[in-house]
Structures are given as structure tokens and as C-alpha cells.
C-alpha positions in Angstrom: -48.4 -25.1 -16.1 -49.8 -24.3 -12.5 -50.6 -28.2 -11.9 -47.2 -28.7 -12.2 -44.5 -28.0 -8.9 -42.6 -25.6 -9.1 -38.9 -26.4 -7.7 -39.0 -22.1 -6.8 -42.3 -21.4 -5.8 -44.4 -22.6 -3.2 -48.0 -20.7 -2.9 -46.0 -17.4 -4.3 -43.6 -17.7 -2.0 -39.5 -18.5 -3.1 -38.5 -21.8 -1.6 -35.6 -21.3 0.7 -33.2 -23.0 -1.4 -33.7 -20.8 -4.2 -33.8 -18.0 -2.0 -30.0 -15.9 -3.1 -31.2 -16.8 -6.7 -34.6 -14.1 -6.8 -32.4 -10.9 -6.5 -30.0 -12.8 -9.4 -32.1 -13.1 -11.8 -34.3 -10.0 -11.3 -31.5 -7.9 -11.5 -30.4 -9.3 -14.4 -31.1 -6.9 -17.8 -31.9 -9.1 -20.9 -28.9 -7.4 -22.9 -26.8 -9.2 -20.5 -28.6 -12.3 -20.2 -28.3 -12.8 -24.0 -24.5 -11.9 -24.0 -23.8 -14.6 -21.4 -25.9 -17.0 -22.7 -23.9 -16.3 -26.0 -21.0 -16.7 -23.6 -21.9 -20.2 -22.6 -22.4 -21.6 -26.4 -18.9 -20.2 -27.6 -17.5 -21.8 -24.6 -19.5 -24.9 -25.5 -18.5 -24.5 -28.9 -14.7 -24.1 -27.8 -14.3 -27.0 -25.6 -16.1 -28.9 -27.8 -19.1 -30.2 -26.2 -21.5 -31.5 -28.8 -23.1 -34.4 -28.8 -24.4 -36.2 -32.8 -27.3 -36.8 -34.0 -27.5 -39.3 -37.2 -30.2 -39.7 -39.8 -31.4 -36.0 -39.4 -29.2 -34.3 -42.1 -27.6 -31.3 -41.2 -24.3 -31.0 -39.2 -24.7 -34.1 -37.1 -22.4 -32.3 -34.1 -24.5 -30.5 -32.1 -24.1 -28.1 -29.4 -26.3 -29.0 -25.8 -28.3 -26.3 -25.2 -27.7 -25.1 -22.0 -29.7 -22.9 -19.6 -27.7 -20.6 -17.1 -30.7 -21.1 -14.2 -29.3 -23.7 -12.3 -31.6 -26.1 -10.3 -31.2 -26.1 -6.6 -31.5 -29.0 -3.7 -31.2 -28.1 0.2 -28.4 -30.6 1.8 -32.0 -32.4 3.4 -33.5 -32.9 -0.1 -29.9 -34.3 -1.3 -29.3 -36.8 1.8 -32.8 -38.6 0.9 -32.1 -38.9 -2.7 -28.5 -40.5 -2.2 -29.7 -43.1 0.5 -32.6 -44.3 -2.1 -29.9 -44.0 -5.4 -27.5 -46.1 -3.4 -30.0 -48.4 -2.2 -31.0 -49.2 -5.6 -27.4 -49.4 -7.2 -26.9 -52.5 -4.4 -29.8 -53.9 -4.5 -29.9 -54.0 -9.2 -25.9 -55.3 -8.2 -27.2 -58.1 -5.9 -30.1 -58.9 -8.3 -27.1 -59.1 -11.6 -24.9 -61.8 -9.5 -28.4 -63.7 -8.1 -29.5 -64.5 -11.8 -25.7 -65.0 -13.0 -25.6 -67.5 -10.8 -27.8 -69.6 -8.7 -31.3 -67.4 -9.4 -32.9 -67.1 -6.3 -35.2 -64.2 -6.5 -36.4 -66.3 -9.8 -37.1 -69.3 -7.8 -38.9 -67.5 -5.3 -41.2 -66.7 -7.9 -40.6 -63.1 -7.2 -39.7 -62.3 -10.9 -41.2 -64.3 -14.2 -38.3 -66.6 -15.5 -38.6 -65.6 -19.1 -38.5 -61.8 -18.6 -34.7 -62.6 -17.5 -33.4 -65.9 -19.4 -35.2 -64.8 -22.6 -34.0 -61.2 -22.6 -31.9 -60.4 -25.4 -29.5 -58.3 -23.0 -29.3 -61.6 -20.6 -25.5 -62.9 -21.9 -25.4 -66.8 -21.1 -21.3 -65.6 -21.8 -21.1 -64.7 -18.0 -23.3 -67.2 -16.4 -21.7 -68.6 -13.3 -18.9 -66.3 -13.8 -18.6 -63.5 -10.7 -16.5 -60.4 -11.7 -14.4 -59.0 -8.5 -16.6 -57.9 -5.5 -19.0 -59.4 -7.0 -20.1 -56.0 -9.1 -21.8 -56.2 -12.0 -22.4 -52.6 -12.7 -20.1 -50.0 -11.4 -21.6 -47.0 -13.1 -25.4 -46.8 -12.5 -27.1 -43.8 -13.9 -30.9 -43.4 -12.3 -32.5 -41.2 -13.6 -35.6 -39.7 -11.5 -38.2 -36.8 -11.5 -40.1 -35.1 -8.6 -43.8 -34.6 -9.0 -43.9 -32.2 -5.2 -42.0 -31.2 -2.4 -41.3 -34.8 -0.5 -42.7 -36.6 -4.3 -39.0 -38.3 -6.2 -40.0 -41.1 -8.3 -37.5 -43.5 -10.4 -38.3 -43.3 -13.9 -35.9 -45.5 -15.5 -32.3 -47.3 -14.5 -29.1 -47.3 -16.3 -26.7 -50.2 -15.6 -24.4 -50.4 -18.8 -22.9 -47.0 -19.8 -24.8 -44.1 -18.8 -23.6 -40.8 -20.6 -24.0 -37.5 -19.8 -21.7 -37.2 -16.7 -19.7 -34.5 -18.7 -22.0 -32.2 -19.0 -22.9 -32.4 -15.4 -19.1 -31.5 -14.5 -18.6 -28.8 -17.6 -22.1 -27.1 -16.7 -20.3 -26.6 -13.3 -17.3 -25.6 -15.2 -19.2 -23.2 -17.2 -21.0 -21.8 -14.5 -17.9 -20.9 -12.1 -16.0 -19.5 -14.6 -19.2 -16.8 -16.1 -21.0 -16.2 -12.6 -18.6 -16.2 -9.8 -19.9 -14.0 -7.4 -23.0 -16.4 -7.0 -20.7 -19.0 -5.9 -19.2 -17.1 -3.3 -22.5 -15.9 -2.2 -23.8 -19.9 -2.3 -22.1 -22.5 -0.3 -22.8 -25.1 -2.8 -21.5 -28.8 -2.8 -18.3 -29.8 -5.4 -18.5 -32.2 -8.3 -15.0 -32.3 -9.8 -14.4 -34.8 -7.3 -15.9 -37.2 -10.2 -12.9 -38.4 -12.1 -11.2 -39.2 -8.7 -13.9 -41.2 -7.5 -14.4 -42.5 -10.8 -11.0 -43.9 -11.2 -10.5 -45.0 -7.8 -13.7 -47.1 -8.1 -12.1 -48.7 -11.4 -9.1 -49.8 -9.6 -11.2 -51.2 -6.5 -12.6 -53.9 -8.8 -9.4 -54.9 -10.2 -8.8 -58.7 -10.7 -7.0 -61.3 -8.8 -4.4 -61.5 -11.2 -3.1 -58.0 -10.9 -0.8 -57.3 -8.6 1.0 -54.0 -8.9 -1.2 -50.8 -9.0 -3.8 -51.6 -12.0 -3.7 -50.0 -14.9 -6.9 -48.2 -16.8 -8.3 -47.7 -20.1 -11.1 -46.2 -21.6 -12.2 -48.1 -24.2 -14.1 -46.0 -27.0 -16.0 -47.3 -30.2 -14.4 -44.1 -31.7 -14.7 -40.3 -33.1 -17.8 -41.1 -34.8 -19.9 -42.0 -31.3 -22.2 -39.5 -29.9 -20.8 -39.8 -27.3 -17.2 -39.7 -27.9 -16.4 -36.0 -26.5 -17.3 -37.6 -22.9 -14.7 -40.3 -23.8 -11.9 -38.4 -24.2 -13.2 -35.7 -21.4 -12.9 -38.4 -18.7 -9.7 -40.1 -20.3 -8.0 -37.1 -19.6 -9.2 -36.5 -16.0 -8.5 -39.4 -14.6 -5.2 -39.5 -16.5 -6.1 -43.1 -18.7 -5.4 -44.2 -21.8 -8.6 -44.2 -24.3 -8.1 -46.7 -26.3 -10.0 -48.7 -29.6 -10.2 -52.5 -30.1 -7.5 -52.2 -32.6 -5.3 -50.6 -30.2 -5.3 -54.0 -28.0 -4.8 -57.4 -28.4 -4.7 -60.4 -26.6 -1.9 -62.6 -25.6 -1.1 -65.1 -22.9 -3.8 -64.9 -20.8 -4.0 -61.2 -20.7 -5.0 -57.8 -21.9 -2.3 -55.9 -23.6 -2.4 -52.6 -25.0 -0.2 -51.0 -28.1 2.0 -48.0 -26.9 4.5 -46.4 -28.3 7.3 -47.7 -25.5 6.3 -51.5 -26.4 3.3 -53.6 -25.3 1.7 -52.9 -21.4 -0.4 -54.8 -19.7 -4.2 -53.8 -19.2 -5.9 -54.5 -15.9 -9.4 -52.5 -15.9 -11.3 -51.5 -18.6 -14.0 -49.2 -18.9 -16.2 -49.7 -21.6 -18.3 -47.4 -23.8 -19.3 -50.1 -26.5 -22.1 -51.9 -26.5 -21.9 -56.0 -24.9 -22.7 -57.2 -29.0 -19.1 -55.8 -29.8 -16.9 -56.1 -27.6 -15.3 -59.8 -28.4 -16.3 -61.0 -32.0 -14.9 -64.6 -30.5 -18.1 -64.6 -28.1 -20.8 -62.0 -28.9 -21.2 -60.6 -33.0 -18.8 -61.6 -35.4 -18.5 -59.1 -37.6 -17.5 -56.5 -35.0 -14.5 -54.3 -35.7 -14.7 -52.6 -32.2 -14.4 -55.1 -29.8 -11.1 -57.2 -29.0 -11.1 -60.7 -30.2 -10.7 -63.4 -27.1 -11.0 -60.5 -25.0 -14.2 -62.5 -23.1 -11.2 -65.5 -22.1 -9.0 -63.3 -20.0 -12.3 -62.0 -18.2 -13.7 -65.0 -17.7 -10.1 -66.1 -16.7 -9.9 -63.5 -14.0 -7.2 -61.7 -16.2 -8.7 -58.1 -16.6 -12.0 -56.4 -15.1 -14.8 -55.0 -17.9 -16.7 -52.4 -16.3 -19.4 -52.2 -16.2 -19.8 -56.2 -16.8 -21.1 -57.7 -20.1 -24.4 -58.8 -19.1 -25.2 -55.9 -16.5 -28.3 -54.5 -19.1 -30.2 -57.2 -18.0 -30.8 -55.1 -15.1 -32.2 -51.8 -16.9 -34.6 -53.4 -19.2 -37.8 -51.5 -18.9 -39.7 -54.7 -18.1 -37.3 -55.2 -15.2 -37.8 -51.9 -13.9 -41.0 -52.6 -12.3 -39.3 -55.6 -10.2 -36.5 -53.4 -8.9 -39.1 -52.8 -5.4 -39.3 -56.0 -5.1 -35.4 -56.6 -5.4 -34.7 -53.8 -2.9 -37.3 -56.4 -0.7 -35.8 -59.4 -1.9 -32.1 -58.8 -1.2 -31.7 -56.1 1.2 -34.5 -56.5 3.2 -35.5 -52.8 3.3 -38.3 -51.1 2.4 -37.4 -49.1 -1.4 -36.9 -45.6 -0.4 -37.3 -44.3 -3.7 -40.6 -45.1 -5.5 -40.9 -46.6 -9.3 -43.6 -45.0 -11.6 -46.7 -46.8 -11.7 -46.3 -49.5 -14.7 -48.3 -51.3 -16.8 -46.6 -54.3 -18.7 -48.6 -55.0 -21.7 -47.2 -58.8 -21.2 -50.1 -59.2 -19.1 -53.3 -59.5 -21.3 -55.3 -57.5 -18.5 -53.3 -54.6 -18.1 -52.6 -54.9 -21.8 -56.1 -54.0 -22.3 -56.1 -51.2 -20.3 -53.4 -49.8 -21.5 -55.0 -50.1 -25.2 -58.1 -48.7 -24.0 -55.9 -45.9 -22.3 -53.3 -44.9 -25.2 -54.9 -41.3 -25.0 -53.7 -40.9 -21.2 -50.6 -42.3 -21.1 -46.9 -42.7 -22.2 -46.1 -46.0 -24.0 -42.5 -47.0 -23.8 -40.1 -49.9 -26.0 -38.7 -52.2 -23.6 -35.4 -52.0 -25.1 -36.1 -48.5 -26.2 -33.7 -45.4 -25.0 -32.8 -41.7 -25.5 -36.7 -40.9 -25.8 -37.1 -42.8 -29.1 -39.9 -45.2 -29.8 -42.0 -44.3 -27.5 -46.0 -42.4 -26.8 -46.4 -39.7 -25.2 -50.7 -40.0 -25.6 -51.8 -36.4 -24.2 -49.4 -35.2 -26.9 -50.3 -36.8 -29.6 -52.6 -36.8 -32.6 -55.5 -39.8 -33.2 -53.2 -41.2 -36.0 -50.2 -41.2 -34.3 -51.8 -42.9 -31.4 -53.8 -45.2 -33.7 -50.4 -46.1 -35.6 -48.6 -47.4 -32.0 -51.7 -49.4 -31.2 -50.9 -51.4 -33.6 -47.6 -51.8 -32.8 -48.4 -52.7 -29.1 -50.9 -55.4 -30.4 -48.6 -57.3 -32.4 -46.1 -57.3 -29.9 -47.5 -56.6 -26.1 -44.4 -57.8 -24.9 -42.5 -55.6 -26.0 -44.0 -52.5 -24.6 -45.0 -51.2 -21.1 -47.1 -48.1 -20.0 -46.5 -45.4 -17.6 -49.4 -42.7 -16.2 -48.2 -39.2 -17.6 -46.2 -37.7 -14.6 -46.9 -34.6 -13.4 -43.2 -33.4 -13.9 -41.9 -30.7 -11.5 -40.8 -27.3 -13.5 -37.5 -25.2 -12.7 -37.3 -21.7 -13.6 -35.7 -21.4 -17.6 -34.4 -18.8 -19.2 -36.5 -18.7 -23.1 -36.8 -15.6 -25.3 -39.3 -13.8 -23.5 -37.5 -14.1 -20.0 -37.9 -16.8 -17.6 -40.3 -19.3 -17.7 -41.2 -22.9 -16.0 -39.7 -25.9 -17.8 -39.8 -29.6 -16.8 -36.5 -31.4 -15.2 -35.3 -34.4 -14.9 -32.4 -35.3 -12.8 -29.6 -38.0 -13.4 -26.7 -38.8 -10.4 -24.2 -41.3 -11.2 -24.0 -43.7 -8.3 -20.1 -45.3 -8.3 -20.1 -48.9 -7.1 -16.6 -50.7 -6.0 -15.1 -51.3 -2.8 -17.4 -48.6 -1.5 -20.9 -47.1 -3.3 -20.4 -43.4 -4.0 -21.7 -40.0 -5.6 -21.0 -36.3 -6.1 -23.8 -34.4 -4.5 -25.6 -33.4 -7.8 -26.0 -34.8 -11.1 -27.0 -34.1 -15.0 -30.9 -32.3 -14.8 -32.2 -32.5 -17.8 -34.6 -29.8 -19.5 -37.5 -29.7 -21.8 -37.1 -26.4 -23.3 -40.0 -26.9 -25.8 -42.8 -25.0 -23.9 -45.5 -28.0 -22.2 -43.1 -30.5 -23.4 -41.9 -33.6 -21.0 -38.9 -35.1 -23.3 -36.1 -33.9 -22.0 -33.5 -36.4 -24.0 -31.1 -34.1 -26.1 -32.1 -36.1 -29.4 -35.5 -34.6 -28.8 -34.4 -31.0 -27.9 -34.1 -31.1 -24.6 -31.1 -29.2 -23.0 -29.1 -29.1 -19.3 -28.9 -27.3 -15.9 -26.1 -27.4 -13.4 -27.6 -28.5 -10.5 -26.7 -27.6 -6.9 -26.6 -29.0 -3.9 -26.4 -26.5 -0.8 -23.8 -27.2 2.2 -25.2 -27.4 5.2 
């Protein structure tokens, strides 16, 4: 792994912001290692953070695994990564209303025409319609990874829901409550400012028609989501209802949810279910999620979904490599944060490289997510490389091709003691009446030794990540 940078060494030397964490974790015996890392997974357990896993057999609730070494960025590293994430968040928002409504960028020839109008998560629902502010996506999960010291590239963007904000405030959590000392020793940045910021975001976009202070809801396609526990988790910090479709109709122009002291009317909601099912009126009608005429009141200007249907037109993977070019287009700035290098097999040339190339590189679904359906070619054997190319020669366009990153490495705590794993990193950039993050985010880890998934479904586990004061 010595190709790889290491986020606590430089040339055998501790980085400075690692620097209170050396004595930690050498002074640590194993015996007490183990018993807090057992710690951690009954508290885990107790809480209830587990996240599913279908088709596998087995108990499909799963427990994260979580690793106690936290990752660590000085106040200078942070401040450069927050101007780029919030840079992108506008520039993906300003690119959602161009080709909602009059398409400029597409005009300018900047971006092919089909790669928006024909792309399944394009929802002709919302064209000409602009949500309040103008905001499209109000949560945008980026998720990037460092390949040096000054080296942050943007791997992939997340417009629609992005999970795994809960696990970025419970590893906190977790952390303060088992190591205390290290906080006091550490003047480290807060994150439970989330569900504030969160909820105060949701009521800056809420629509014309409300006029009192707006009321929230969460709404949930149910218990049996992976993703449920982080429902429920921000429900309750922000103090929301979570709510199902079948817990809300429609009536009179408006939004209304069922409650125990009579009908109330809903003003903002935050969705966790996919655009397909939230309205079987407008999108798929056999959904039993969704809320049927729910798409009239929004269109109406009667309640606020957030983020907006249509907004994953603006995280598809063939997108991605136009998001330079938006940050250009719109803001008139140069992108601070870089894309990976990417070929789109759309294009017969770089199709044929990438064909030639399968070996060297990792072969991604446009559509594809949570580190499923895709190539990783240094890792894999002749027949499972042989197997894709076929699938990316009877459908180019529905693949693209990314050089495999030299990912950095964090320090990990594995059997034997500690040892260099690769991270990603994932903020969650707030957009409403102002664009806002908690210094920190989710890192993701590949705990399989060499490996670079670091998706949960494919073993990977999570850090609490720190961000120093000044």
C-alpha cells in the first residue's frame, strides 16, 4: 500500500493533524481496544443502527461496522473542501432549473441534448414548473476521495436522497460518549448542528401558499427500507412527523396529513421514496407508497417536495462529467474541485479504449449505485472482465469508465492492530435560503485489506471524521 497517501504519515513523519492521535493509539493495549470496539457494536446494536441488505439470505439487518480511528482534517483542508462542495451544490441547482425550463447550457451546445431529454430520471412532470427559490435539490450528497496532500477529486454526486447522514452524527455520538478525554484534548468542529440546519433549510423553501410557520414531514416508504433507521433518526431530531403515503391525502388544493387530533395541513415534505412512486396519478401506477394527486398541489404551488422530483437528472453518471463545465457555464468560476477523469463509452472512440482497457480500469452503470454493477478491472478475474465486456458492447451507452484512483488510506483498526485502509468521504451540502454544511461528513471505509469499495452492501464500514478548530 505505500503508493497510496497516507492521511497520517508523510515521509515517516505524523501529519500535524493527527498529531494528539500517535500517543492514543499507541498507548492503547489490544485487550482494551477489543472491549471498546465490542462497546461500539452493542451500542450500535442498542440504538439500532443497522442498515438491510436483501437477496443475501441471512438476517437482512445489519450492523455498520464501525472503526474507532477517526479520520482527521486541519480547519485549512476543511475551508477548501466546503468552497468546492458548495460550489457544486449551486452550480448542479442552476443546471436542474436551466433544463426545467428554457435549456440554455443545452443550446449552447455545452451538453448533448439526449443525455438530458432522454434520461430515464429527466421527469417531463416538472418541466416549466420552478419549485420555491428556485431549488431543485436541497440535500446534495458529494461524495469525494483524496489521492495526496492538496489532491480531492469528486467521484460521484448525489442530488435525490443521499443516506448515510446518521451515521455521520451517531459515529460522533458514539465516539464522545466511549473516548472523552480525546475530545477535550482535541478542539474538533460540532456536527449535531445537522437536524437544525436541516429543518431550517426545509422551511426556507416553503411555498407561496403557506403562510403561518410551515409544517414538516418526513415521508418514508416504510420499516422495510434500508434505510428506514435514518428516517425515523432525523424525524425525531428535528421534531417532524414521519409519515407514509397512506398516512396523507389530498384535498382542496392541498397536502393533508391524518393525526390523531383531526386532519393538518402539510407544507414541506422531505422525501425518502424514489420520483417513480411518489404520485401513482403522474409517475407509476401501481405504487402503494406515494400519495395519489400529490404532483397537482406541487405543481399548484400548494406544498414543497424536497428534494424536487426530477432533481436525479443531475447525478446521472453520464452527467457527472459535465458538472466542470456547469460550474463554467452558470457561475462563471473556475470548478474548485476536480471530476475523475471519464470515459463515456457513448463515444465510439473512447468506447474503444475503454474496451481495450477493461484490465486498468473501473467500469461503472450509468444509473448504477451503492457499488453494484460495476468493474473494478485490477481486481478482477479474465472471466469476470470478459463477462462485462459484453455487457458494455451491447449497450455503450449505458456505461462510463474511470482510471483506478489511487485512493488515500487512514489508519484502521483490523485484527492484527492498525493498519492503512482506503476512505472516502461524503458531506451533506444543505441548499435553501442559504447553502450550508457541518464541518465533516460520513468517510467511508474499505475494511477488506487492498480493497477500494467502500459502499456498506460491499463490506465497507465508517469513521467519524474531524474537523480541527482553528
Amino acid at each position: 500500500m505505500s503508493d497510496y497517501f497516507n492521511e497520517m504519515y508523510e515521509q515517516g513523519l505524523v501529519r500535524a493533524p493527527y498529531a494528539q492521535l500517535e500517543d492514543w493509539t499507541r498507548s492503547m493495549p489490544a485487550e482494551f481496544r477489543q472491549m471498546k470496539q465490542a462497546e461500539a457494536e452493542a451500542l450500535f446494536r442498542r440504538i439500532g443502527i443497522t442498515f438491510a441488505v436483501y437477496g443475501e439470505g441471512g438476517d437482512p439487518d445489519r450492523l455498520i461496522p464501525f472503526d474507532m480511528f477517526p479520520r482527521v482534517f486541519s480547519q485549512l483542508e476543511w475551508r477548501k473542501l466546503e468552497k468546492g462542495i458548495k460550489q457544486r451544490a449551486r452550480a448542479l441547482n442552476a443546471f436542474l432549473l436551466d433544463v426545467y425550463s428554457r435549456g440554455e447550457i443545452v443550446k449552447a451546445g455545452k451538453i448533448p441534448a439526449r443525455l438530458v431529454y432522454q434520461n430515464e430520471a429527466y421527469e417531463r412532470a416538472v418541466s416549466g414548473f420552478t419549485p420555491p427559490r428556485g431549488i431543485y435539490s436541497h440535500i446534495v450528497g458529494i461524495d469525494i476521495v483524496r489521492t495526496g496532500p492538496d489532491e480531492f477529486f469528486v467521484l460521484e454526486d448525489n442530488c435525490r436522497t443521499p443516506s448515510g447522514v446518521s451515521y455521520m452524527l451517531e459515529n460522533r455520538e458514539i465516539m464522545m460518549r466511549m473516548f472523552p478525554q480525546l475530545f477535550r484534548e482535541n478542539r474538533i468542529e460540532p456536527v449535531d448542528g445537522y437536524a437544525d440546519a436541516l429543518r431550517r433549510t426545509l422551511a426556507s423553501v416553503a411555498p407561496a401558499k403557506c403562510d403561518r410557520e410551515p409544517t414538516i414531514a418526513i415521508l418514508t416508504p416504510g420499516h422495510f427500507n434500508s434505510a428506514y433507521y435514518e428516517h425515523s433518526f432525523l424525524a425525531d431530531l428535528m421534531g417532524v412527523e414521519l409519515v407514509e403515503g397512506a398516512d396523507l391525502f389530498v384535498e382542496g388544493g392541498f397536502v393533508w396529513m391524518r393525526t390523531t387530533e383531526g386532519p393538518k395541513k402539510l407544507d414541506v415534505i422531505y422525501r425518502r421514496i424514489d420520483d417513480a412512486f411518489l404520485d401513482p396519478l403522474c409517475f407509476r401506477p401501481d405504487s402503494m407508497l406515494g400519495v395519489p394527486g400529490l404532483m397537482d398541489v406541487y405543481r399548484s404551488g400548494g406544498v414543497t417536495i424536497c428534494s424536487a422530483p426530477g432533481a436525479g437528472v443531475a447525478d446521472d453518471k453520464a452527467i457527472y462529467t459535465f458538472v466542470p463545465e456547469m460550474v463554467r457555464f452558470y457561475l462563471g468560476e473556475e470548478p474548485m474541485l476536480n471530476n475523475v477523469p471519464t470515459w463515456q463509452c457513448a463515444k465510439a472512440d473512447e468506447c474503444k479504449y475503454v474496451l481495450d482497457n477493461l484490465g486498468e480500469l473501473v467500469v461503472k452503470e450509468v444509473h448504477g449505485s451503492g457499488g453494484y454493477g460495476m468493474l473494478v478491472g485490477p481486481k478482477s478475474t479474465k472471466e469476470q472482465i470478459e463477462t462485462f465486456r459484453k455487457k458494455v458492447e451491447d449497450n455503450p451507452d449505458n456505461y462510463i469508465a474511470q482510471p483506478t484512483l489511487a485512493l488515500s488510506t487512514t489508519p484502521t483498526f483490523v485484527e492484527e492492530g492498525i493498519a492503512p485502509r482506503h476512505v472516502d468521504l461524503r458531506p451533506y451540502c444543505l441548499v435553501g435560503e442559504k447553502i450550508e454544511l457541518v464541518p465533516g461528513g460520513l468517510t467511508r471505509v474499505a475494511l477488506k485489506e487492498g480493497s477500494l469499495v467502500v459502499n456498506s452492501s460491499q463490506g465497507g464500514g465508517v469513521k467519524d471524521t474531524w474537523v480541527l478548530a482553528e
